[in-house]
N, C-alpha and C positions, 0 to 999 in steps of 0.2 A: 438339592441340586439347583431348582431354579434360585431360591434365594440366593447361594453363591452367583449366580448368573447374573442373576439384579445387582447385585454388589457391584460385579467386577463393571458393569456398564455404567455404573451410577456417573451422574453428570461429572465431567473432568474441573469444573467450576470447585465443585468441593474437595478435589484431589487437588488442587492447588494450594501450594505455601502461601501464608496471608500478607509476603509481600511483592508477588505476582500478581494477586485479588488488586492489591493498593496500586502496581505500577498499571494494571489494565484499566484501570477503574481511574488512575489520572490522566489514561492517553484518551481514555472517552470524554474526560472533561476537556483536553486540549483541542478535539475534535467540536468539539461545538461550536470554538472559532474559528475551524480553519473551510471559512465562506469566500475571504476574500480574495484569495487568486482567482476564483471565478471571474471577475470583476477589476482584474487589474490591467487588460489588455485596454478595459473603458475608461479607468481611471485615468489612464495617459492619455490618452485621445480626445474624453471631453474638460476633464478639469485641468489637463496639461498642456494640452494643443496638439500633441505628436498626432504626426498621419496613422493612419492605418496600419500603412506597412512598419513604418520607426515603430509604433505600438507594439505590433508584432514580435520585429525583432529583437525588441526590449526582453518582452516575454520570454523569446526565444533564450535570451541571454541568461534567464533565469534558471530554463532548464539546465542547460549546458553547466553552469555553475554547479549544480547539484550534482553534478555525477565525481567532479573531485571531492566533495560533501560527503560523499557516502563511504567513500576509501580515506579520506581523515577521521572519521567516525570513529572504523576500524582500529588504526593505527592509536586514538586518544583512549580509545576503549585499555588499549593493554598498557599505556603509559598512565593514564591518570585515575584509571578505576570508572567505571559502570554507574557509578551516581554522579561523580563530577561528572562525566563526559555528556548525559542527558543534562543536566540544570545546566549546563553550559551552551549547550544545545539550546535549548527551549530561550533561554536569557538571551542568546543571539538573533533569534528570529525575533522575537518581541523588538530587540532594539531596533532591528531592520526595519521592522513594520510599522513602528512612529515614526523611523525616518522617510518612512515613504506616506505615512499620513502626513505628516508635516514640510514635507518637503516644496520651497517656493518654486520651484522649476522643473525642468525636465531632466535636466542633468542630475539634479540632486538624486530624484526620483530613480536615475538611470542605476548611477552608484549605489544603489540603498536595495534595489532589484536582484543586483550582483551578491550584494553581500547577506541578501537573504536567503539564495538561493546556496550558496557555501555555507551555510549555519542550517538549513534546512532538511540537510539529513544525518547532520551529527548521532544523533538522536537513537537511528532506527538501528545501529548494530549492536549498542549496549543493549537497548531493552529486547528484541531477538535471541541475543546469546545470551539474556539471565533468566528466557523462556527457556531454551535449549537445556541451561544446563539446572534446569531449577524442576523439571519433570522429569520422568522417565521414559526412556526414547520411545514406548509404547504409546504413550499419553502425548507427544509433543504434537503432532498432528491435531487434534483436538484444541490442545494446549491455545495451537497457533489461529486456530479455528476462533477459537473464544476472542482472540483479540480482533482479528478484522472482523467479527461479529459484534464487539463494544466500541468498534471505531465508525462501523455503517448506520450503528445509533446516533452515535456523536453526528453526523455527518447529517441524517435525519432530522436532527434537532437546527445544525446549524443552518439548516434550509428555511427553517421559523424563522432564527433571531435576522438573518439575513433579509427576509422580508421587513422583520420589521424596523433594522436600523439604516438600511440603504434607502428608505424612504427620503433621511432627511439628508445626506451625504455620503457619501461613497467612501468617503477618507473615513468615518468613523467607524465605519467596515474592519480598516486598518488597525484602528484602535483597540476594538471589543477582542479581534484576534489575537494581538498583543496580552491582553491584560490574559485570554485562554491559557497562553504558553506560559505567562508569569502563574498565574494560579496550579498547573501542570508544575513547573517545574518546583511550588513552594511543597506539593503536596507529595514529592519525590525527594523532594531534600529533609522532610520532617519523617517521613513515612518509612522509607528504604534505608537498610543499616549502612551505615559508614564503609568506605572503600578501607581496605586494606592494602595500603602500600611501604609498610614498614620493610624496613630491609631486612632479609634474615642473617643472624649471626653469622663467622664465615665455617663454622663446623656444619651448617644445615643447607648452606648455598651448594645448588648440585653441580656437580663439575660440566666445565663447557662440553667433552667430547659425549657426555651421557645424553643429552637431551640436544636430540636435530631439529633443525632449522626447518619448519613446515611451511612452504611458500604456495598459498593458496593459488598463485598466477604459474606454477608447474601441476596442479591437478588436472588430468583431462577430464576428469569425472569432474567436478565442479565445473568448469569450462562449457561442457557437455548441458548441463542444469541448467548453465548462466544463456547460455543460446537459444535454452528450449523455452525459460521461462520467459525473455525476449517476446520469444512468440505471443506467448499469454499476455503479456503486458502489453505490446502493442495493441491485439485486439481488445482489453478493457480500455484501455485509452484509445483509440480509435472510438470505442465505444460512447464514451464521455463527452468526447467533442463533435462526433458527426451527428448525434442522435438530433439536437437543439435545429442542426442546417437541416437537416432531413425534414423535421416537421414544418421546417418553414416553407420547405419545399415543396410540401407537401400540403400548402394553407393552413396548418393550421398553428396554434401560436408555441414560440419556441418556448414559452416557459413551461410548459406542459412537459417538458423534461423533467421538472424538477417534479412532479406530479409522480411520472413512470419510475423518477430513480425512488421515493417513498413506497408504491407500492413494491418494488424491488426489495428492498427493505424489512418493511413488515411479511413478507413471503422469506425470508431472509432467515427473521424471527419466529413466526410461525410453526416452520419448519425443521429447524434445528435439533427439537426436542428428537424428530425422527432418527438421529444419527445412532443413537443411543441404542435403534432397534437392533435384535443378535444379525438379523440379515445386512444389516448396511455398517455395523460396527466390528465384522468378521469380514468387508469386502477388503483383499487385497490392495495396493497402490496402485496397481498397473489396473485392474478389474473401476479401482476408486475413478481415475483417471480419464478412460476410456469413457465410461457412464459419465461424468461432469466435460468433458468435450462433448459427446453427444446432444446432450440436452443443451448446452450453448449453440450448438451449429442446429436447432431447432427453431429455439428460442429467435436467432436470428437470421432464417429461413422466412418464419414468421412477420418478422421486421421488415422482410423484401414483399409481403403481399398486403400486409395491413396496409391499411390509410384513413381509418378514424381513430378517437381516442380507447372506446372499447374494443376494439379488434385489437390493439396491442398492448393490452392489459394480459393477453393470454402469454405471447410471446416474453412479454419482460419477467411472467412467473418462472418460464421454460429456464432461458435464461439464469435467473436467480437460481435455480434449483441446481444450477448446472456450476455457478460459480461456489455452491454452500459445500461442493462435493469433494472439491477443489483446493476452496480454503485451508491455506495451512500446510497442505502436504509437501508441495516442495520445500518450503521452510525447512520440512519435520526432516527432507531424504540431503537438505543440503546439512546441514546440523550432523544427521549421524555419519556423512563425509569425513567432516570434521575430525582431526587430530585432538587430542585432550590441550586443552590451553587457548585453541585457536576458533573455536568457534565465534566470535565476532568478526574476524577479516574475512574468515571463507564467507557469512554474511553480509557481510560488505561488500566482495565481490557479485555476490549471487544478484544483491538490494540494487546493481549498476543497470540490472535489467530492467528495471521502471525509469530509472535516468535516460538511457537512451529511447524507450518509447515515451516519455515525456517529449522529449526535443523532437522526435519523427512523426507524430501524432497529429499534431496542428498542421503541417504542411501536406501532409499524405493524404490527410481525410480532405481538405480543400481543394488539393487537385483530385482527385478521384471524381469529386462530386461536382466538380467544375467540367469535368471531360467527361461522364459517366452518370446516369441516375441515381439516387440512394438506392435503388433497389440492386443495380447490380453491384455497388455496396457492400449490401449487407450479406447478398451470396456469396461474393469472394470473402468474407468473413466467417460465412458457414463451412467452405471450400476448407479454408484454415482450418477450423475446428474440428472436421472429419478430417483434415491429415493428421492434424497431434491427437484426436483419439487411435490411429493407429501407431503413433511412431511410438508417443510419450511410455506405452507401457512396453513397447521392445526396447527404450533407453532405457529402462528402468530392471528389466532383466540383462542386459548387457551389463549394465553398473554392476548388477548382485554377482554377478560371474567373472567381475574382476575382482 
């Protein structure tokens, strides 16, 4: 008995087909370069000249681009196949990101911001829905777990090469991230079996009236998901950009963020193996759910009373523990939404909820913290976290009851 038990828990790494291993294992290598939007608000401002504010709204522009990005994803996903739509993806950001290394002006810069931001999330609904349908819906939560677990490596690492090539120019930032997505996308077009887009003969093509038209923008259930994970997204992104004002506010120096998001990280890693355990591998969604809100609206509880570097080394664990619980699941509950066929658009919809807290992020946290301390910040962020620990698992039994 217990050895059936060890079986059935054994890591979801090795229950994965070897070319979900090869697509996670090149989105970590893509991850390595992707340092330099950190740095592209500065790039305009000091090697372009744009003000502050034009800096800004460049950025802003960037956002806002992505969120069409993410519903043409969808859409390229069912028309061109799941490998094309990714190297075409990855191949567009890269060209973007020489145009904006190389760019003599601001203008240039301005256009090449645009057109990275519309290639920037090509990407994310192919390799989502070849998660979705490449496990079994028991495993896809884990599944999905694994991969923003080999992208917060990527991201770890890219905080090195970042140090060490922004030393000598800011534009070569650009460049190294470029060559990320070309190496990503070489190792997806060699790696990943060939799309299948042959026509089928006209005896095997299925009649129109047999298979309906599933339009992920008439779901309320997805609708419902794409609101709540809203929530979530804005507070990680919230997260990401007030943390750096926060400490400076707080004396001490803003790159010490990049310090807290590695330990974040390694507690990330650390930790993981625990999923595995029968008690936290047998928790419920709504039970998963609840506990990783919690420990978020801890973690940044914590955030509102620290103010040296070790006092929120405890909080950013909290935190981490609370997002590792997290990780994946609504992926896993938008996916099994999903109609057979259509699991890329319903992702694609759902993926619009990091585009819109991408774009509200930057200005939300600046005025908060402009009219407000970080501290009451971070508790109207805890405030958040203790609401979606109670709603997210009543939406979650409301869905199963429809």
């Amino acid at each position: 008995m217990a050895s059936a038990r060890s079986a059935e828990l054994a890591s979801t790494r090795h229950r994965l087909p070897a070319r979900l291993r090869l697509l996670i294992a090149a989105r970590a290598v893509n991850q390595l370069g992707a340092f330099s939007l950190a740095f592209l608000t500065v790039l305009l401002n000091r090697d372009l000249g744009a003000s502050l504010p034009a800096a800004g709204a460049i950025s802003g522009l960037f956002g806002l681009a992505t969120i069409p990005s993410r519903l043409l994803g969808g859409r390229l996903t069912d028309r061109w196949g799941r490998r094309r739509t990714i190297v075409v993806g990855l191949a567009g950001c890269a060209l973007a990101q020489l145009g904006i290394a190389a760019a003599p002006d601001l203008a240039v810069a301005a256009v090449c911001c645009v057109l990275l931001g519309l290639a920037f999330e090509l990407y994310e609904p192919p390799s989502q829905a070849m998660i979705a349908d490449g496990v079994a819906p028991a495993d896809r939560a884990s599944a999905y777990a694994l991969l923003t677990t080999a992208l917060a490596v990527g991201n770890m690492g890219a905080g090195l090469v970042a140090d060490l090539v922004g030393r000598s120019s800011l534009r070569w930032l650009f460049v190294v991230d470029a060559a990320s997505c070309l190496a990503c996308a070489l190792i997806v077009r060699l790696a990943l079996p060939e799309d299948r887009t042959r026509p089928q003969p006209p005896s095997e093509q299925p009649q129109p009236q047999s298979a309906p038209v599933h339009s992920p923008w008439r779901d309320r259930s997805l609708l419902t998901m794409t609101a709540a994970g809203t929530v979530f997204a804005l507070v990680s992104m919230l997260m990401l950009v007030a943390l750096p004002l926060s400490l400076a506010a707080d004396g001490l120096d803003p790159a010490t963020a990049g310090l807290l998001m590695t330990a974040s990280t390694v507690t990330l890693l650390l930790a993981r193996p625990a999923l595995r355990l029968r008690r936290l591998a047998d928790l419920t969604p709504g039970a998963a759910f609840a506990a990783g809100y919690l420990l978020m609206a801890a973690g940044l509880a914590g955030y509102a009373l620290a103010h040296t570097l070790p006092a929120l080394l405890g909080p950013t664990a909290l935190y981490a523990l609370g997002n590792l619980l997290l990780m994946g699941r609504s992926f896993a509950v938008v996916s099994d939404l999903a109609p057979p066929g259509t699991s890329a658009r319903y992702l694609a919809v759902y993926g619009l909820s990091w585009g819109f807290a991408t774009v509200l992020a930057p200005p939300l946290s600046t005025a908060l913290l402009d009219a407000f301390s970080p501290a009451a910040l971070w508790s109207a962020m805890a405030a958040i976290c203790l609401a979606m620990a109670v709603t997210q698992p009543r939406l979650l039994r409301r869905l199963a009851a429809s």
